[in-house]
C-alpha positions in Angstrom: 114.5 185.0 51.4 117.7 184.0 49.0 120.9 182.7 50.4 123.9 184.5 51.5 127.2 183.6 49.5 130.3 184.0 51.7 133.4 184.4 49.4 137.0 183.5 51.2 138.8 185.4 48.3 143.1 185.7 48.2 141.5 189.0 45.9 138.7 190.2 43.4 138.0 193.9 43.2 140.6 196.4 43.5 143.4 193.5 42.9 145.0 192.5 39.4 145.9 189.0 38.0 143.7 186.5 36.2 142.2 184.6 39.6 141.2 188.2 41.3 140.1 189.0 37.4 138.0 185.3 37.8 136.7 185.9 40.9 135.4 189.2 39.7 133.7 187.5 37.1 132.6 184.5 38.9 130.6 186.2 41.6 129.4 188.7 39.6 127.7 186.2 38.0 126.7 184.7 41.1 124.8 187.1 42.1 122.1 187.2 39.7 121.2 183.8 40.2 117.6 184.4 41.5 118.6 182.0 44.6 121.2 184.1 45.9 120.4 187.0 48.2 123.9 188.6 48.7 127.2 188.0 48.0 130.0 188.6 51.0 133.3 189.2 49.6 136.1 188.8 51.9 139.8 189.5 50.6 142.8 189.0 51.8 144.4 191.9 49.3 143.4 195.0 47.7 146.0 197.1 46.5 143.8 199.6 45.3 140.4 200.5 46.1 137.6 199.4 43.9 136.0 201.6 41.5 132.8 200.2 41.0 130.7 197.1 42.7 128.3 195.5 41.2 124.6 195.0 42.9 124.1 192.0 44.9 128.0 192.0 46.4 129.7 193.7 49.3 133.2 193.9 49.4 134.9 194.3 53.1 137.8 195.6 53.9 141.0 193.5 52.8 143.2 191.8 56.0 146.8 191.2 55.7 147.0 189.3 58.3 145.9 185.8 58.2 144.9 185.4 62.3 142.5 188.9 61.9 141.5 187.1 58.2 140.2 183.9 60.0 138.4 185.8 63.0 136.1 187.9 60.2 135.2 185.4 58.3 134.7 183.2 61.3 132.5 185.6 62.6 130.5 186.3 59.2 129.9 182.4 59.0 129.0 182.0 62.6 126.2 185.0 63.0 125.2 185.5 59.0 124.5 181.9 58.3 125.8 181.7 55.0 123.9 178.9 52.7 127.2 178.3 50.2 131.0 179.2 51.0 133.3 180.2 48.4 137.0 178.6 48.6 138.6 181.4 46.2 141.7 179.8 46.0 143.0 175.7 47.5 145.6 177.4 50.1 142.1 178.8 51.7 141.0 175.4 51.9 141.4 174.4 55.3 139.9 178.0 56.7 136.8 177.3 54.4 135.8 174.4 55.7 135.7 175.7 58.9 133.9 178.3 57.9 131.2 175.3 56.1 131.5 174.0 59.2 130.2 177.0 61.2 127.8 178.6 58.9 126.0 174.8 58.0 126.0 175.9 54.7 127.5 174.1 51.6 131.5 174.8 50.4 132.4 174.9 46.8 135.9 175.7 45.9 137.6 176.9 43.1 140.4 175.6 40.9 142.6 177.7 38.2 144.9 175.0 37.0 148.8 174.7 37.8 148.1 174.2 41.7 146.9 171.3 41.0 149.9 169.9 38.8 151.8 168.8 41.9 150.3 166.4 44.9 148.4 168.2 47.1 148.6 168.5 50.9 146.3 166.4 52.7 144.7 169.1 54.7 144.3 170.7 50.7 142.8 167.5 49.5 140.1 167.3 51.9 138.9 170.4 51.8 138.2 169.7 48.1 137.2 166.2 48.4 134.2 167.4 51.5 133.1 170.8 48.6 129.5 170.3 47.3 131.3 171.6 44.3 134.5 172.0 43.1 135.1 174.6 39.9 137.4 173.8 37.3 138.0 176.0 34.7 139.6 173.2 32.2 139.1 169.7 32.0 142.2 169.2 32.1 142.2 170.7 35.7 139.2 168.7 36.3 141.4 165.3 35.3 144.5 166.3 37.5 142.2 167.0 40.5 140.4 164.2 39.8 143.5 161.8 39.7 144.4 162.7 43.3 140.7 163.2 44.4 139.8 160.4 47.0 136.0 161.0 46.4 134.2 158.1 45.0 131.5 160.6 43.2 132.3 163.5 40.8 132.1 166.6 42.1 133.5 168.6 39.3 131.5 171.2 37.2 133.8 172.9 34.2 133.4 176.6 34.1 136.0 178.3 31.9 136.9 181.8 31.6 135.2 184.5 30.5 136.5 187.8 28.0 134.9 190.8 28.2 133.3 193.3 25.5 136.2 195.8 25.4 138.3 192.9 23.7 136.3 193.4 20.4 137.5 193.7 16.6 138.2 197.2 15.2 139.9 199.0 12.5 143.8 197.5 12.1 145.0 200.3 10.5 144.8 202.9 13.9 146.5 200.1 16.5 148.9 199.6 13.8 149.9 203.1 13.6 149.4 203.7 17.1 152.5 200.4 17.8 154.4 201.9 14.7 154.1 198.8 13.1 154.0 199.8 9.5 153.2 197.0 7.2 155.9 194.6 8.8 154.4 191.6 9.8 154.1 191.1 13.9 153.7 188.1 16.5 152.7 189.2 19.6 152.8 187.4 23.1 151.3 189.1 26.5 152.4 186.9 29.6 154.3 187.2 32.6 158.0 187.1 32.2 158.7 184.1 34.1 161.8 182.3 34.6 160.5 179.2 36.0 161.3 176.1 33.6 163.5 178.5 31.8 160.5 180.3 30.9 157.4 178.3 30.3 155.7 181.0 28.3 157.4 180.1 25.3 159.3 183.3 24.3 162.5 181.5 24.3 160.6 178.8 22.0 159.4 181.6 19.6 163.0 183.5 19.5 164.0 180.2 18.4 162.3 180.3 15.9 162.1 183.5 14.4 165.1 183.0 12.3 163.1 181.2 9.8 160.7 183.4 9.8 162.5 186.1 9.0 164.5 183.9 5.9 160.8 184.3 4.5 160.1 187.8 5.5 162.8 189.7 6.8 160.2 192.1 7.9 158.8 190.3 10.7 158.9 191.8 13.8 158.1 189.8 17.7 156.4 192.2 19.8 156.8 191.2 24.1 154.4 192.4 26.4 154.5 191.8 30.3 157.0 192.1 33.0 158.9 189.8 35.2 162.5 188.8 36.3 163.0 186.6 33.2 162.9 189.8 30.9 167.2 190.2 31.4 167.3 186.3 30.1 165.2 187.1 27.1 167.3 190.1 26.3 170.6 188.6 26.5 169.5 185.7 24.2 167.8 188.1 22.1 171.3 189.9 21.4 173.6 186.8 21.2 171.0 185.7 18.4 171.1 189.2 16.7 167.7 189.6 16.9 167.7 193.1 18.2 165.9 194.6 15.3 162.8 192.4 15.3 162.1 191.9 18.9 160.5 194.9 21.3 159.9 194.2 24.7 156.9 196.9 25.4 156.9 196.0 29.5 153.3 196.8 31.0 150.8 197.6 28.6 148.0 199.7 30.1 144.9 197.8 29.8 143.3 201.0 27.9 145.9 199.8 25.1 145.5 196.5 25.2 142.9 195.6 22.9 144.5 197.7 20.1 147.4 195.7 21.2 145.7 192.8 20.2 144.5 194.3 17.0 147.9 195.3 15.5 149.0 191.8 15.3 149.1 189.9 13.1 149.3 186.7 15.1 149.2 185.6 18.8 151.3 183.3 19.6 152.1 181.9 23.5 153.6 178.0 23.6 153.1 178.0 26.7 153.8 174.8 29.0 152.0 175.5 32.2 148.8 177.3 31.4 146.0 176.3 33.5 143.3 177.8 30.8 145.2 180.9 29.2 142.7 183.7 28.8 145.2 185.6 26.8 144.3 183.3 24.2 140.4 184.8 24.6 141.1 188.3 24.9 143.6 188.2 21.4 140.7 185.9 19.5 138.1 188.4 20.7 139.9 191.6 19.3 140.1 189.1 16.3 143.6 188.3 16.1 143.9 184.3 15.7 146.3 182.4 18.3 148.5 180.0 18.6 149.7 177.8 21.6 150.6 174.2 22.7 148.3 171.6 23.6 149.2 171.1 26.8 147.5 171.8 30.1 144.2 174.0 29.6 145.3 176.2 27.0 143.6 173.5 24.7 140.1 174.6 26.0 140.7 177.7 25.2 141.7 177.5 21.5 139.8 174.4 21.1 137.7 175.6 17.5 139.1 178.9 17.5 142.6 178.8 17.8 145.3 176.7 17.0 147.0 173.8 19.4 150.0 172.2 18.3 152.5 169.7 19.9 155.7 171.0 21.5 157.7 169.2 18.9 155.4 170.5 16.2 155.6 173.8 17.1 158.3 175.6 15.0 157.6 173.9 11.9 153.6 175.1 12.2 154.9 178.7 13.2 155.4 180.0 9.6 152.5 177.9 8.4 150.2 180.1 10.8 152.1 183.4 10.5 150.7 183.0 6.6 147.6 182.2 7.2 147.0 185.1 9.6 148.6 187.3 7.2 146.3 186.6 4.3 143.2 186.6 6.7 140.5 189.0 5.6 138.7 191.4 8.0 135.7 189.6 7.7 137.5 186.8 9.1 138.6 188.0 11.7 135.1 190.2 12.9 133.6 186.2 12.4 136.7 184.6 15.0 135.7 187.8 17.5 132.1 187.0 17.3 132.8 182.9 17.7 134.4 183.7 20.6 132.4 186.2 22.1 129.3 183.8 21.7 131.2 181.2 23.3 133.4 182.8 26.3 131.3 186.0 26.7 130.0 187.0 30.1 127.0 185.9 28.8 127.8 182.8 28.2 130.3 182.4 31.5 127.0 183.7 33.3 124.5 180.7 31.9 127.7 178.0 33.0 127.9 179.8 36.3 124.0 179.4 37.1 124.3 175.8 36.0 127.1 175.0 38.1 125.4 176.9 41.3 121.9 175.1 40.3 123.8 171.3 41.6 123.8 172.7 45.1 120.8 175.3 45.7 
């Protein structure tokens, strides 16, 4: 008999955003470790129903409410016996290790990046510090955790994200069209439209320096996918610069489109200041569109030998460096960046880290 995984999840299937997207992923995986019987999933949110499930997992109902939450999973631990506990997310922390606590099984817990940038509650610390496991998807989550951590031993294990197969390299010329692109050359960024930090993406940073680009190639054109409440900021500064002409904010891109999205540019570019791993970075490389970001945070482990990582202060003098090099980069090139990155953050690969990780406490 294999053991039971009880997930504490804020969401996963039928829920968007790039934790319910991980924890998809992540248990997925889980569940064909050949230790592991069944996989629990309790959410807190599902906006929409789930389409499919994989085997191995059962999904219950979501619960708003956070009293009703506790009771279920309470229950779950205390009669099912789970052997491992899944903290989806640190603000669960305290409820999960209740839940270790009642189901005499083993916690590990799950880290995406930015909570960990400020100090952490005490009652969020230990909940970490008393996992068998703790999953980071960086190391540079690993170090801030680790730098607050009062464990002696390391109880760490690095499991970035994963891109799947429908971010792959095709024909240019068809998502070209499809954008009405033309031949003009494009830099494309797909992120939230946030206004903290005045916009840590970096569209403000790359607005900033589209000027010079467009001295070289008046052409160039900055495509904007994603929506948020900083979109009016970027607008306005987009006008006062009188950039109107080479800037398109495309809002919500259908995930259907995205990967031609992807394709049609030229280059991806997000300097990004607060990106716990950045998968955008994966999904672009895997349609075979090279990237560009900051090295800061995580997003360094994600362009690490693929992409391109630049300082903050180094960034708009390397900008028209890269947009060239993209623009003279062949189509074998590009089919050879998808593949790199597929053999290196494919499922199949996420899968083989994920059975490694789960390995240190079955």
């Amino acid at each position: 008999m294999g053991t039971t995984f009880l997930a504490a999840v804020t969401d996963a299937f039928g829920a968007y955003g790039g934790i319910a997207q991980y924890n998809r992923d992540f248990l997925t995986a889980a569940a064909t470790h050949p230790a592991i019987d069944r996989v629990e999933i309790f959410p807190r949110l599902a906006p929409e129903p789930p389409v499919t499930i994989p085997q191995g997992l059962t999904v219950h109902r979501p619960s708003h409410n956070k009293l009703i939450y506790g009771l279920r999973t309470a229950v779950a631990a205390a009669i099912g016996r789970p052997g491992l506990v899944y903290n989806g997310h640190i603000y669960h922390g305290p409820l999960s290790a209740k839940l270790e606590q009642l189901s005499g099984g083993r916690m590990i817990s799950q880290l995406h990046g930015t909570e960990v940038w400020q100090p952490l509650a005490p009652p969020v610390l230990s909940a970490l510090d008393r996992s068998a496991l703790v999953l980071c998807v960086s190391e540079d989550t690993r170090r801030r955790y680790r730098a607050q951590s009062q464990r002696r031993d390391d109880n760490t294990h690095i499991v970035p994200n994963t891109v799947g197969p429908h971010f792959s390299p095709a024909p240019r010329e068809g998502a070209r069209e499809k954008f009405g692109l033309g031949d003009r050359t494009t830099l494309l960024t797909v992120a939230r439209l946030d206004p903290r930090e005045e916009g840590y993406k970096g569209h403000g940073r790359v607005l900033r320096a589209l000027p010079g680009l467009l001295d070289a190639d008046p052409s160039t054109l900055y495509l904007i996918a994603g929506v948020g409440p900083d979109r009016a900021r970027l607008e306005t500064l987009v006008s006062e610069m009188g950039l109107t002409p080479h800037v398109r904010f495309l809002g919500k891109v259908p995930f259907g489109d995205l990967a031609d999205l992807y394709r049609a540019a030229d280059l991806f570019v997000m300097p990004s200041t607060g990106e716990g791993f950045g998968i955008v970075f994966l999904e672009a490389m895997a349609a075979g569109t090279p990237a560009l970001g900051l090295a800061v945070g995580g997003a360094p482990d994600a362009l690490d030998g693929l992409g391109e990582a630049v300082s903050e202060d180094a960034f708009a003098g390397h900008l028209p460096k890269a947009v060239a090099t993209a623009r003279g980069m062949s189509t074998d090139a590009r089919k050879d960046l998808a593949k790199r990155t597929q053999e290196r953050f494919g499922f199949a690969a996420f899968s083989a880290r994920v059975h490694e990780a789960l390995d240190r406490v079955l």
